[in-house]
C-alpha positions as CSV (number, residue, x, y, z in Angstrom):
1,X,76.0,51.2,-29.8
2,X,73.9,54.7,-29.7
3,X,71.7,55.6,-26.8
4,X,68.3,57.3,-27.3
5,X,66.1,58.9,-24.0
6,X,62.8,59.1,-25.2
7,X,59.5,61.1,-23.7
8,X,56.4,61.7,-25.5
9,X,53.2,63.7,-25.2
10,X,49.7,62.9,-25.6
11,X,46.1,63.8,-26.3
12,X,43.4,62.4,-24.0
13,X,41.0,60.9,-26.8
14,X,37.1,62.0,-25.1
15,X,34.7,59.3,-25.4
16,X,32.6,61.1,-28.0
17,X,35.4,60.4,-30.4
18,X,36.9,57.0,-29.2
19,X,33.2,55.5,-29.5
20,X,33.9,51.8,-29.1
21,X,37.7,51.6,-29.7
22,X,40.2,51.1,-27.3
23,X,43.1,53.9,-27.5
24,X,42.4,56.2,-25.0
25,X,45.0,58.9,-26.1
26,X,47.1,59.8,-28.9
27,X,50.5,60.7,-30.1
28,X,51.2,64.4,-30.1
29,X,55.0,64.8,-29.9
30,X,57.9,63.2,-29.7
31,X,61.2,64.4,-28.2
32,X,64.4,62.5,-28.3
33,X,68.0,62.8,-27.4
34,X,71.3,60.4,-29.1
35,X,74.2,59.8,-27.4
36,X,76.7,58.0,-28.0
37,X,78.6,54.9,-27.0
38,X,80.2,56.8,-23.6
39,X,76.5,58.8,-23.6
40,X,77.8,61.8,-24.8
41,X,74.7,63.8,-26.2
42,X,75.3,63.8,-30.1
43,X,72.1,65.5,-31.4
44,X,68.1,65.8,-30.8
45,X,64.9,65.2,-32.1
46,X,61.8,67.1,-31.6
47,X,58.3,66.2,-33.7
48,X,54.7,67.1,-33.0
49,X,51.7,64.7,-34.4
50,X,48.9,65.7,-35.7
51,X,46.1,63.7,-33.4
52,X,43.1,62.1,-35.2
53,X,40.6,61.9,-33.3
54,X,39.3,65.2,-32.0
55,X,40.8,68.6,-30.8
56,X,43.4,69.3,-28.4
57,X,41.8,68.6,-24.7
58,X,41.8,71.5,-22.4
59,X,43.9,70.1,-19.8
60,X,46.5,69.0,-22.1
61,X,46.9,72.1,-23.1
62,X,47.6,73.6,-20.0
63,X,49.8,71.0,-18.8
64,X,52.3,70.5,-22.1
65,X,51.3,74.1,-24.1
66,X,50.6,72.2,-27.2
67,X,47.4,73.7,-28.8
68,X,45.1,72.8,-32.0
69,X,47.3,75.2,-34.0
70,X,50.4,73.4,-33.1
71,X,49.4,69.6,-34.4
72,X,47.3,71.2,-37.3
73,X,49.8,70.9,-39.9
74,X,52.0,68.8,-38.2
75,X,52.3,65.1,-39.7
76,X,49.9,62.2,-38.8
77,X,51.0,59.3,-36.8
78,X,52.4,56.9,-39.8
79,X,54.8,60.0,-41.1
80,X,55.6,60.6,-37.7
81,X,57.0,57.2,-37.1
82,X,58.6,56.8,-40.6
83,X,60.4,60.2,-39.5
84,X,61.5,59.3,-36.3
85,X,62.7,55.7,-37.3
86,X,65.0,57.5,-40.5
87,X,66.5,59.7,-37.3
88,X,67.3,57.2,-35.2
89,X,68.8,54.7,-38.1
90,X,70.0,51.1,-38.2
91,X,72.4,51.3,-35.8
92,X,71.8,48.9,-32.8
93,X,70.3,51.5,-30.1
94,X,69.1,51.0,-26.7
95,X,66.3,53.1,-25.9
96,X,65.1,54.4,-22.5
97,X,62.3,56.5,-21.2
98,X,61.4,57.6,-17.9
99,X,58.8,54.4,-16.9
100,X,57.3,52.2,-19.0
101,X,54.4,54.4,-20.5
102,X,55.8,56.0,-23.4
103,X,56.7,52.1,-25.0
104,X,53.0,50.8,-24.0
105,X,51.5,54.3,-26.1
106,X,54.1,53.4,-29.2
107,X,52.9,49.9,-28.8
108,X,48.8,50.1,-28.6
109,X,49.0,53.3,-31.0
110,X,50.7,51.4,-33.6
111,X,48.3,48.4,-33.2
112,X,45.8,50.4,-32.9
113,X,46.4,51.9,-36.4
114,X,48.3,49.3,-38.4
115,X,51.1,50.8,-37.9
116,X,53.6,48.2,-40.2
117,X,56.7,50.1,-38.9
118,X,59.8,47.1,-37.1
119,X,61.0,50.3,-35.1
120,X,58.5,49.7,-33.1
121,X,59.7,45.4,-32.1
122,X,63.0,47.3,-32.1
123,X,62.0,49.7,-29.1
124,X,60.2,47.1,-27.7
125,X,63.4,44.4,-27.7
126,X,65.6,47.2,-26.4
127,X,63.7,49.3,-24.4
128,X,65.0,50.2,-20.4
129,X,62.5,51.7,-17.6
130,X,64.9,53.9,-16.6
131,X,62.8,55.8,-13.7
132,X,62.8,52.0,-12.5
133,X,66.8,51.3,-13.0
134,X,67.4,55.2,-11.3
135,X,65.0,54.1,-8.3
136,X,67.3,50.6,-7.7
137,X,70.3,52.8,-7.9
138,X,69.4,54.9,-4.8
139,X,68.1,51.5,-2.8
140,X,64.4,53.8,-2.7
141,X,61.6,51.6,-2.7
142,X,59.1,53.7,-4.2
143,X,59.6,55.2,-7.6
144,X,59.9,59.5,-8.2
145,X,59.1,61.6,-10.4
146,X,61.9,63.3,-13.1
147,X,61.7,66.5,-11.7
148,X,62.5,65.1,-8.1
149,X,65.3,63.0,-9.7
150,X,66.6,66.6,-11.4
151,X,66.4,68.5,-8.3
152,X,68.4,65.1,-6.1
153,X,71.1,65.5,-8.7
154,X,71.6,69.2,-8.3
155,X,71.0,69.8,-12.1
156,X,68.6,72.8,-13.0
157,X,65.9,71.4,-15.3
158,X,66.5,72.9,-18.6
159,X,63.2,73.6,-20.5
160,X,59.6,73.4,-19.5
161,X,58.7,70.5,-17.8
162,X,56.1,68.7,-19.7
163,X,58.0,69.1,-23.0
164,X,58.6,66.0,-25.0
165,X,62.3,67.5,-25.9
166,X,62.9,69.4,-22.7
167,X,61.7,66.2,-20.8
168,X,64.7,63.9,-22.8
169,X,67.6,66.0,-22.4
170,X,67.0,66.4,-18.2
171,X,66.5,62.5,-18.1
172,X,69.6,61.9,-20.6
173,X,71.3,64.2,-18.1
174,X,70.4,61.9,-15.3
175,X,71.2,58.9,-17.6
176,X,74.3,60.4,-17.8
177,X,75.2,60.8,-14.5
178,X,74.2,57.1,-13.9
179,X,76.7,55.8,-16.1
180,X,79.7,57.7,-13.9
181,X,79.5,55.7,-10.4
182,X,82.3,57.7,-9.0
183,X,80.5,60.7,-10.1
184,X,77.0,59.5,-9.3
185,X,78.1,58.8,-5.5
186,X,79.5,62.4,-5.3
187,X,76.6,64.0,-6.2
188,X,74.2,61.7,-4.9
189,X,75.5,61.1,-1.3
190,X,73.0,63.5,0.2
191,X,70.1,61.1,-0.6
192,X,71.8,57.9,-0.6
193,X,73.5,58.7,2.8
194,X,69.3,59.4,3.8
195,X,68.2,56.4,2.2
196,X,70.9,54.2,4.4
197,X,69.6,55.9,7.1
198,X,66.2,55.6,7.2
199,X,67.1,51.9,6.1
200,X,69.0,51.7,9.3
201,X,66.2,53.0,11.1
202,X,63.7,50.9,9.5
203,X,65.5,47.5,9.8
204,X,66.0,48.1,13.8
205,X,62.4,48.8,14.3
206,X,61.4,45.6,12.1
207,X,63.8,43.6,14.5
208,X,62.5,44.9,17.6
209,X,59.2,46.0,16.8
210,X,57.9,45.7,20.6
211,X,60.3,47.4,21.7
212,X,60.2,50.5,20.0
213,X,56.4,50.4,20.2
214,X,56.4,50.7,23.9
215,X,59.2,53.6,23.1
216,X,57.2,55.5,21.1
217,X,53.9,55.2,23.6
218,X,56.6,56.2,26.6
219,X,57.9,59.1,24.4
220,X,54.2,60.1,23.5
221,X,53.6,60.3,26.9
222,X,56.3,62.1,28.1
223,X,55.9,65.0,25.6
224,X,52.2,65.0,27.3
225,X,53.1,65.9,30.7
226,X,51.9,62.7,31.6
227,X,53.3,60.0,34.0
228,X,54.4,56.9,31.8
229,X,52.4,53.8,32.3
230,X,54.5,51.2,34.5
C-alpha cells in the first residue's frame, strides 16, 4: 500500500462571481507527497489550477503567493484532476491531509462541476484527518495548527508555509514520525510529559473542586497583603 499527504490551496470565489451557486472557493494548487509502504517519501507532486470564476483575491495572494499570472495558463480543474489521479495510480493508497478541509473542497468542487473522476470516491473511502489522529496521539484535547505540530517535533519547516507542496512534505514528515512510536516518544516527550501534567493537574482540581477554590481565593489573598478570610 502507498501513502499520499495531501494540502491544497484555494481561491475565495467573491459574490459577484458565485451569483447564486454554492462553491465558495476554488481549486488553485495541489501539492502532494508518496510514500511508501514503511512511509518512506518516494516522489512529489506539485500542480496549480487555473480558477474559473474570477481573479486571484487579494488576500490569497498574500497569504499563499499565488498570483493571476501563476493560474493563467495552468490547467482547469477537470485536467487538473485527470493529472493528479494518473500520478497517484491504481495502486490501493491511503490518503491523508491535515483536517478534513481539503477532502470536503475535492468533494463540493467536483459536484459542483461534474466532475465524473472515481478518484475522487477513492479519496473519500480512504481518506485519514490526520491533524485529528496527531491531536489523539499527544492526549491534547484541542486540535493545532501544522506549523505548531512542526515546531513540537523539533523539525524546521521546509518551504513556505502556505504552499500546497511545502505544506505536504512538513506534514508527511510528521506522518512519519507518527508511524515510529519509539521514535515519536523521544522526540515528543517535552509535550507529552506537559500534556500528563496539566492532565494531572486538571483531574485533581475536577475531584476536589472546592477545595482548590478556597486555595486559590486564600492564595489570591495572600499575594494581596491581605489577611485571609477565616
Amino acid at each position: 500500500m502507498q501513502h499520499i499527504m495531501i494540502d491544497l490551496e484555494m481561491n475565495k470565489i467573491e459574490k459577484q462571481w458565485r451569483g447564486k451557486n454554492k462553491l465558495s472557493s476554488e481549486l488553485i494548487e495541489i501539492g502532494a507527497v508518496r510514500m511508501d509502504d514503511s512511509f518512506a517519501v518516494v516522489d512529489t507532486y506539485q500542480s496549480y489550477v487555473k480558477p474559473e470564476f474570477g481573479p486571484m483575491d487579494a488576500v490569497i495572494i498574500d497569504l499563499t503567493g499565488i498570483t493571476d499570472d501563476k493560474v493563467k495558463d495552468a490547467p482547469e480543474f477537470f485536467e487538473a484532476m485527470d493529472d493528479f489521479a494518473a500520478w497517484i495510480g491504481p495502486e490501493e493508497t491511503q490518503f491523508y491531509s491535515w483536517s478534513m478541509s481539503d477532502i470536503r473542497q475535492f468533494q463540493h468542487e467536483a459536484l459542483f462541476k461534474s466532475y465524473p473522476g472515481e478518484i475522487i470516491q477513492r479519496m473519500e473511502s480512504h481518506w485519514t484527518d490526520f491533524q485529528e489522529e496527531f491531536r489523539r496521539l499527544l492526549g491534547l484535547h484541542h486540535r493545532i495548527k501544522l506549523s505548531y505540530a512542526v515546531s513540537a517535533a523539533d523539525y524546521e519547516f521546509q518551504g513556505a508555509q502556505h504552499t500546497a507542496l511545502a505544506d505536504a512534505v512538513n506534514t508527511a514528515e510528521i506522518l512519519r514520525l507518527s508511524k515510529d512510536p519509539e521514535r515519536f516518544r523521544t522526540v515528543m516527550k517535552p509535550v507529552l510529559d506537559l500534556v500528563s501534567q496539566e492532565r494531572q493537574e486538571q483531574t485533581l482540581m475536577d475531584m476536589c473542586p472546592d477545595f482548590f477554590a478556597a486555595f486559590m481565593d486564600v492564595a489570591d489573598k495572600d499575594k494581596d497583603g491581605k489577611e485571609p478570610a477565616k
